[in-house]
N, C-alpha and C positions, 0 to 999 in steps of 0.2 A: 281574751279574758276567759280564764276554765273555771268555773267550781265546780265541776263534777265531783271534782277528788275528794272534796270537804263538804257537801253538802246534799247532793241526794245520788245515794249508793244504784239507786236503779238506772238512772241518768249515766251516771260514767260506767254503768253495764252494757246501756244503748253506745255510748260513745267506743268503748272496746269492738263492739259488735261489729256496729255500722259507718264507723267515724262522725267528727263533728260536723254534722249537715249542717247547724246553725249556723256555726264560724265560719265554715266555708260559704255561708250565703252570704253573711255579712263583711267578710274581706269581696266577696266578687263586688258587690253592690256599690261596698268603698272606694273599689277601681273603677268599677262605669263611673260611678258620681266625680271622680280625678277625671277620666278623661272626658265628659261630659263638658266638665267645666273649664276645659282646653276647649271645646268648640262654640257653648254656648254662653254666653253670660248672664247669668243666675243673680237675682238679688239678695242681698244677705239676708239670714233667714229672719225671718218674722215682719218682711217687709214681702207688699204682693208688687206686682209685676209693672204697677205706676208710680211705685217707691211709698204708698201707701198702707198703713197696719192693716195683715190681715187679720179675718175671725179667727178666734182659734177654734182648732177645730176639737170635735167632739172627744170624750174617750170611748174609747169602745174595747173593751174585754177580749180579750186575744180568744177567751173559749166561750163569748158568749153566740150564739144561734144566729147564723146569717137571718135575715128577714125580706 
């Protein structure tokens, strides 16, 4: 998924520049979690690890201040 092109002109400035570090993190992530799930067996999500609901978890702000 790109919106650089249609949506923030600085952004697909950076993506010219530098290429898409995002995308490429998130296809790598996509393939460990493929082959991840070739070795281990992972419960579906929103179920924790005794087949029980887990909390959800918190939101936290991608630009707010580690703590």
């Amino acid at each position: 998924m790109n919106y650089a092109d249609t949506t923030a002109p600085i952004y697909a400035e950076l993506i010219r520049e530098q290429g898409d570090v995002p995308g490429e993190v998130r296809r790598t992530a996509e393939e460990v979690m493929r082959d991840l799930s070739r070795v281990i067996q992972m419960p579906p999500a929103g179920l924790g690890p005794n087949g029980g609901q887990m909390a959800p978890m918190a939101q936290v702000s991608p630009m707010a201040p580690l703590q």
